[in-house]
C-alpha positions in Angstrom: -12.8 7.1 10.0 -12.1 3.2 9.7 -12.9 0.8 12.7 -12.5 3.9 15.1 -9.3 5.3 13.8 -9.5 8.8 11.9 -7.2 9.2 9.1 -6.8 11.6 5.7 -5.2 12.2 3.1 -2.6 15.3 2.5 -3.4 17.7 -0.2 -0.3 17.5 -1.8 -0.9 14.8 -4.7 0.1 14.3 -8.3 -1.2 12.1 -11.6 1.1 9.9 -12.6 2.3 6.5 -14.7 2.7 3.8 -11.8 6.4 2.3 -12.0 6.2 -0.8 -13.5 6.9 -2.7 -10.1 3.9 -1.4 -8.5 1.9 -2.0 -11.3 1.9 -5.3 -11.2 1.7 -5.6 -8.0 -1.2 -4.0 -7.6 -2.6 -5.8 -10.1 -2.2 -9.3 -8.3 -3.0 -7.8 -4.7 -6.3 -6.5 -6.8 -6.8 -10.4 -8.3 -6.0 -12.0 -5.2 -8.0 -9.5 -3.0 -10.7 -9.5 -5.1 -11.5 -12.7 -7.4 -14.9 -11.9 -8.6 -13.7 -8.9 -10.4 -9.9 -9.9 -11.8 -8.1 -7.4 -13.1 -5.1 -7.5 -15.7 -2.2 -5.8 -16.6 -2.5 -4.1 -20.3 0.9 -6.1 -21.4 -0.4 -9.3 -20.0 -2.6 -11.2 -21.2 -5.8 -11.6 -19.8 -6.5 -14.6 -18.0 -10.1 -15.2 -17.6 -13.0 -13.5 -19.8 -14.2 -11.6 -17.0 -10.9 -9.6 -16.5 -10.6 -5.9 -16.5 -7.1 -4.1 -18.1 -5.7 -2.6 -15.1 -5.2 1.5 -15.3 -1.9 2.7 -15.5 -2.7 6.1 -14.0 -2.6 6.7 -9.9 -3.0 9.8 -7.9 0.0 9.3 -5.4 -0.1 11.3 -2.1 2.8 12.9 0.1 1.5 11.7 3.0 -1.3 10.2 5.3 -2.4 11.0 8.5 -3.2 8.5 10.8 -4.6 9.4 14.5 -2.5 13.0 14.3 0.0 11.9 13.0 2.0 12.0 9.6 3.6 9.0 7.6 5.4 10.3 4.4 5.6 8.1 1.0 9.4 7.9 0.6 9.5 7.3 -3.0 7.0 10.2 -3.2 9.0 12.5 -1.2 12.2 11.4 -1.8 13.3 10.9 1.3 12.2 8.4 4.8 11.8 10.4 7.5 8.2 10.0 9.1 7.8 6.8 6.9 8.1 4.2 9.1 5.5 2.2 10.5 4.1 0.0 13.2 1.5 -2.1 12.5 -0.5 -4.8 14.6 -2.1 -7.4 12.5 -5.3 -8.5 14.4 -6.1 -12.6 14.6 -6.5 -15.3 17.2 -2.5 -14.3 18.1 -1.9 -10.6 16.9 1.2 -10.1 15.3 3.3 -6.7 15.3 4.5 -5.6 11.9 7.2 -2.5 11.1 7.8 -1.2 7.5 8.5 1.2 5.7 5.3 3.6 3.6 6.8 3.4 -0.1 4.0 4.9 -1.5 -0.1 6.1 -1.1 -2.1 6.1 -4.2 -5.4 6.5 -5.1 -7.3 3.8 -8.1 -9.8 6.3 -9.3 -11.0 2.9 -11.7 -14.2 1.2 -10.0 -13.7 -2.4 -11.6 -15.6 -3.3 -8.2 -18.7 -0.9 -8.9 -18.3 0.5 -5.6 -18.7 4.0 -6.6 -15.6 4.5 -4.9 -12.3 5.0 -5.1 -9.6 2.6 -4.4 -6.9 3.5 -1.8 -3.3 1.8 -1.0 -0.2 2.1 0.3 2.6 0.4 -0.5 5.0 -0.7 2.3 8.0 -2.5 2.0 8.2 -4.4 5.4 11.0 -5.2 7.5 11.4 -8.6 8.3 13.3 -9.3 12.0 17.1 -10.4 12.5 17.0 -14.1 13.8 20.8 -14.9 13.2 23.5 -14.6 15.8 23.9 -10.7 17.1 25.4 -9.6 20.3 23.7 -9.5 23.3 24.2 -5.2 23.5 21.0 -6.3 21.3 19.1 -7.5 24.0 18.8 -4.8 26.3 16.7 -2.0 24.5 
């Protein structure tokens, strides 16, 4: 459970390289999330003394559940259905958010000496249409 809302993982999961593309973006969400404990790609070269190579091993999931109900990993699964997701960002004026789950892994690397391990998703959000459209639009 996080801040009241239950959630868990499905059993279905697998070991596996991260693509490229998520690798380095994990590791600047990591660096910019977390700037006591930087983290660096192996090619890369490391940017301050303190930084960590970055694993490039995940466990990726099938799916989470969320309060009852399932959101699939696409590129896990191969496929979107059950992958898209609302999400209210909370702040003096909460903003909703809609995307798409790409992908739930697991860091099993504790660069933050947490004891535990790291979980993600990655979500390729949909940004809203603010060009001309007709006004069919409007009504839903």
């Amino acid at each position: 459970m996080i801040g009241g809302i239950t959630y868990s993982l499905g059993p279905q999961c697998q070991i596996r390289n991260m693509s490229s593309e998520t690798y380095h973006l994990l590791a600047h969400t990591i660096c910019s999330r977390y700037p006591a404990t930087p983290v660096h790609c192996r090619s890369d070269h490391t940017v301050t003394p303190n930084s960590l190579p970055l694993t490039h091993t995940a466990i990726f999931f099938e799916y989470v559940v969320v309060n009852g109900k399932r959101y699939y990993a696409s590129r896990t699964v191969g496929w979107n259905t059950s992958s898209l997701v609302h999400v209210v960002i909370p702040g003096p004026f909460p903003k909703d958010a809609y995307g798409e789950v790409l992908e739930i892994l697991q860091i099993d690397q504790d660069f933050r000496n947490t004891g535990r391990p790291l979980w993600l998703a990655r979500i390729r959000w949909l940004k809203p249409w603010c060009g001309e459209r007709d006004r069919i639009w409007d009504d839903l």
